[in-house]
N, C-alpha and C positions, 0 to 999 in steps of 0.2 A: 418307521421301525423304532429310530428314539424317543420318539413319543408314549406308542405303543411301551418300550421299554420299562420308561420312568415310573407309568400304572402299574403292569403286571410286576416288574420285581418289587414296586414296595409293598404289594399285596402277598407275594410269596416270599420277601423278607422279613420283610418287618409285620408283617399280619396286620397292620391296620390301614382302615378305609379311610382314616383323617388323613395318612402322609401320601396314601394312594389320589386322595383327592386335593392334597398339597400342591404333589407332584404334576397333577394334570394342570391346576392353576397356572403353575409358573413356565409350564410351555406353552401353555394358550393364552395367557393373559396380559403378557408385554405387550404385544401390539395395541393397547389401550393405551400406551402410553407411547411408545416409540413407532407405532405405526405413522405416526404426524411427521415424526424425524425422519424418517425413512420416505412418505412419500416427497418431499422437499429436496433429500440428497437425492434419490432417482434421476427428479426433472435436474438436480442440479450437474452431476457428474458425469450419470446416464446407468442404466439397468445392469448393463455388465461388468462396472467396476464394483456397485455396490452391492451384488449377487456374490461375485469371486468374494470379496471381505465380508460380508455377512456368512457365507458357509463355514467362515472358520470357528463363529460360536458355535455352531454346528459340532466339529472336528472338538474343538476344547471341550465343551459340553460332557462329546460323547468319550471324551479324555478322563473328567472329571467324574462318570458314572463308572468309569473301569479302574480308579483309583480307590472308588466310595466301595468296589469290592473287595478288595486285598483287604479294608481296614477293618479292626474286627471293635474299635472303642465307640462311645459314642458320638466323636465330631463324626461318625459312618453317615448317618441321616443329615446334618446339614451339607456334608458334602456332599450328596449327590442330590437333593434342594436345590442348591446354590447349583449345582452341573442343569440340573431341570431350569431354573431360572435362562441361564446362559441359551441355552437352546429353543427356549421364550425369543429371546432378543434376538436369535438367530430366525426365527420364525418371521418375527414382525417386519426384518426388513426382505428376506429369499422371497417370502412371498408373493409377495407385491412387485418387486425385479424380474421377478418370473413373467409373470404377466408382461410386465411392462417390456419386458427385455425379448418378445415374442414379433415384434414390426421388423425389429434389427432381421429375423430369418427369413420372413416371408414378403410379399408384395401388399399393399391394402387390399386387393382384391381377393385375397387368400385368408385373412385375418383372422375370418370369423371361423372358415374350416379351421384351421390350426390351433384355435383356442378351443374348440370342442373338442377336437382330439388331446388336447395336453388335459382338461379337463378332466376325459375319459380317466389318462393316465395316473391322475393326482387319486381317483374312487379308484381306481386299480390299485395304485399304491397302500391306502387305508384299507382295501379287502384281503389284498395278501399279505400287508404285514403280522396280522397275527399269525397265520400259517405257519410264516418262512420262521418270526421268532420263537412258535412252538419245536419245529421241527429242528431249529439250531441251537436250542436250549439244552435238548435231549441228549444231544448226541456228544454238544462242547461246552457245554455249560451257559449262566450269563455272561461270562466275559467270550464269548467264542460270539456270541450274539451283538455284542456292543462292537469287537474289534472285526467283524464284518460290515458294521455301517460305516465305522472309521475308513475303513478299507471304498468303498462305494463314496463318502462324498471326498473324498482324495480323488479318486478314479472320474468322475463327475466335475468335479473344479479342472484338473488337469486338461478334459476335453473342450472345458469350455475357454482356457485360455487365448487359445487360435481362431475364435468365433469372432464375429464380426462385431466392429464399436460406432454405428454412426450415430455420432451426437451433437448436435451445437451446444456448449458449455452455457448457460445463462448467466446474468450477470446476479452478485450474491445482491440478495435480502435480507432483510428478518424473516426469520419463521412466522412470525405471526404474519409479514407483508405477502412473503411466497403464498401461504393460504387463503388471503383476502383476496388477491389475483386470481385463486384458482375457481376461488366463489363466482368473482366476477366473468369468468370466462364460461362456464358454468352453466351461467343463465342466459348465453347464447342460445345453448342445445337443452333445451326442459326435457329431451327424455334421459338426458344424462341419469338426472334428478329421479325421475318416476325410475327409471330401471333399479336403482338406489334401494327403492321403496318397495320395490314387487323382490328386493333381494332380501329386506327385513324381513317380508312377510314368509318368505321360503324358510329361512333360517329360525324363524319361530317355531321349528313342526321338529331344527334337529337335536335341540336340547329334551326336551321331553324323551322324544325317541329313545335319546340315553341313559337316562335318569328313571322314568316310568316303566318304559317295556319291559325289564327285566320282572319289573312284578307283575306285570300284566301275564306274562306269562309262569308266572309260577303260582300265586294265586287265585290268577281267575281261570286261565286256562287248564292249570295243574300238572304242568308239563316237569318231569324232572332233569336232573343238572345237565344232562346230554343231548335232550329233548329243545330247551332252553337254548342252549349253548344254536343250535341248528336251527332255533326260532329266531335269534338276536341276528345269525348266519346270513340270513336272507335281506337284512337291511344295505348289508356290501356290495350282494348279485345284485341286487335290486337299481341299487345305483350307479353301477357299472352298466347293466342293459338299459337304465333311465339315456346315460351318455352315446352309446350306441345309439339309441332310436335317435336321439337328438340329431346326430349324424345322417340318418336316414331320411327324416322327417324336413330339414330345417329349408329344404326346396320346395314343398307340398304345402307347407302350414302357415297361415298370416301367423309372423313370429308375438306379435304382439297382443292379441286379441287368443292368442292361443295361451301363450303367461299367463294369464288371467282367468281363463278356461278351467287351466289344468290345476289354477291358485284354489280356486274354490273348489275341485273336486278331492286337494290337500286336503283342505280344511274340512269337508265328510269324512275323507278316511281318518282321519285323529280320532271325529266323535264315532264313528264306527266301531274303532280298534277298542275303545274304553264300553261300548257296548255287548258284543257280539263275545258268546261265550262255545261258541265252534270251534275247535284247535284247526281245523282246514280253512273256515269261511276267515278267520283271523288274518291266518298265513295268506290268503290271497286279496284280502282287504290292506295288509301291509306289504304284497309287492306291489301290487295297484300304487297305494300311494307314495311309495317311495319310489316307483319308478321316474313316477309324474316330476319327485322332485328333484330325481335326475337329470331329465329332461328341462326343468325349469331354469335351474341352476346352471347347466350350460348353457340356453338360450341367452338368459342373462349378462353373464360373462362375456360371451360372444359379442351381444350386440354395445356394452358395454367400449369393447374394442373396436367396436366398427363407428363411433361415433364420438368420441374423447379424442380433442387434438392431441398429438404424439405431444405439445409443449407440459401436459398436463396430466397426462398418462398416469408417472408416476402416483404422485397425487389422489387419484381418481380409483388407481386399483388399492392402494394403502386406505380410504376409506370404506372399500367394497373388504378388504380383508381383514378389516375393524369391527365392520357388520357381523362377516363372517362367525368370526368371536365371540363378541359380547353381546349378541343378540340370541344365539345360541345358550350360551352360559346363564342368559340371564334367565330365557322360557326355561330351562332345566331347574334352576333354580326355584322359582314361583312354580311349575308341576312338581315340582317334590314337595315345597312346603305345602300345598294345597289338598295331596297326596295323602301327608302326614295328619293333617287339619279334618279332614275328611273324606274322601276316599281317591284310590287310584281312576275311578271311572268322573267322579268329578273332575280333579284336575285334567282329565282330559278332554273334556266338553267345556271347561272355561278355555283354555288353551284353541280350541276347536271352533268356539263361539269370536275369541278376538281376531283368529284369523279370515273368518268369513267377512266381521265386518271391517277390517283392514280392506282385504277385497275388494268390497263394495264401494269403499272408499277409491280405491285408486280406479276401480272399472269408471266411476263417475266423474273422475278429478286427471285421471291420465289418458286425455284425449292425444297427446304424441304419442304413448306407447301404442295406443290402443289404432293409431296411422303406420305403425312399424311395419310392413309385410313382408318383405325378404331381405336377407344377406348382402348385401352387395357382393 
């Protein structure tokens, strides 16, 4: 929801798409830098101290966006900037704790079901937050919007204080020495690594997504603003029934050989969607693939946890929420200038083109993943 937040109100504040796309920066863009700090203090302290302290930029953040509304001068835009930043750093280290902090409830043999389920949760999260923010905007304004997140991660930290902490403290490092160990350990488990790699290639497909579609669908398919709105709609359900099936599926399917399967059928639906001028054949060429990388993206995750020693964990998911990131931002980045350069239908068949032969690459090069077959 403060994510969501930081977009839509500088888009209905302040009318432009530069602070709107400021704002989206500086909550996605710290863990580029503080995702490394974070995955180090994780393995060092352990997931649930530096969850409960990292939700408070969270809290300040979202302190800072309810502040940046009362003021009517212009320090109004750097301070809720600087609030988006804070909820950046908050991001870069919750995330990764989340993850990490997920052994502490369950047993190993459970690991992998409870990370697709929390999964689920997180595409849950992102599909109904714009909803809930439409519908609490309307009724209480944006501050009636911001001081119910306040409200939820107070309520959320509070519960988690009586949850459980087992940790063995490690002995300190350097940062640079904690991460040369985690390299090292690492390369015990090679599909640490490939699963790493099959997580780039997912995340290639969801910057675009965001960036592109919306012209996709207003230009080529000629869908108008509400039209649009219910076209973009279905990238959320999509992803949400992607984590479901994952749930369903992840006892029926070689886990590994199936990533890979459903990487390359990604990578048609992208050169599809920049093809195919059907407003139905569209719409179900883009649940198709974003189901798939519903599905994928938990698998991932999942197997991620089921084969990362808990010493390393932290570590491990702070660069999988790095990926996350800046792999993301970057393919959005390169489809829009490509977009701009020449058309929406090219940028998405270069985009469509690197991810096949990423693919090929790992179906050839990721002989662990491609030995992965079930969950333990």
């Amino acid at each position: 929801m403060v994510n969501y937040t930081a977009i839509l109100y500088s888009l209905a504040e302040f009318n432009s798409s530069l602070l709107a796309g400021l704002a989206y920066g500086f909550c996605f863009g710290p863990p580029i830098i503080f995702g490394w700090i974070a995955g180090a203090y994780i393995d060092r302290y352990s997931p649930k101290r530096v969850l409960l302290v990292a939700q408070n930029f969270f809290i300040f953040g979202a302190f800072g966006m309810l502040g940046a509304m009362f003021v009517q001068s212009e320090p109004k835009i750097w301070l809720f900037l600087f609030s988006s930043f804070l909820i950046g750093i908050g991001w870069a280290f919750v995330a990764p704790s989340r993850l990490a902090s997920l052994g502490q409830y369950v047993g190993a043999d459970k690991i992998a079901q409870a990370t697709i389920i929390f999964n689920l949760l997180v595409m849950l999260g992102f599909g109904l937050a714009p909803i809930i923010i439409t519908q609490v905007q309307l009724s209480f304004g944006w501050e009636g919007v911001v001081e119910l997140s306040i409200i939820m991660f107070v309520v959320s930290s509070a519960l988690l204080i009586k949850a459980p902490n087992k940790h063995k403290r490690l002995s300190h490092e350097r940062l640079k020495q904690e991460w040369l160990d985690c390299f090292e350990q690492m390369k015990k488990f090679p599909i640490i690594a490939q699963l790493l790699f099959a997580a780039i290639i997912g995340y290639l497909m969801m910057g675009p997504m965001q960036v592109v579609l919306p012209q996709v669908a207003e230009a080529q398919l000629g869908l108008n603003a509400q039209e649009k709105g219910q076209y973009l709609g279905l990238i959320a359900l999509s992803l949400i029934l992607g984590g479901v099936f994952a749930m369903k599926f992840k006892h029926y399917l070689p886990i590994g050989r199936a990533i890979v399967v459903m990487l390359f059928l990604c990578g048609l639906s992208i050169a599809l969607i920049g093809f195919v001028s059907s407003v139905w054949l569209s719409c179900l060429v883009l649940i198709v693939g974003t189901t798939l990388a519903g599905i994928i993206v938990s698998f991932i995750v999942a197997g991620l946890q089921q084969f990362t020693p808990v010493a390393i964990r932290g570590r491990v998911m702070s660069i999988y929420t790095i990926i996350s990131q800046v792999i993301s931002a970057m393919a959005g980045v390169i489809a829009g200038a490509l977009a701009q350069g020449f058309s929406v239908p090219v940028s998405l068949y270069v985009i469509a083109t690197l991810f096949v032969l990423m693919t090929w690459m790992l179906a050839f090069k990721g002989q662990h993943l491609l030995k992965f077959k079930r969950f333990s």
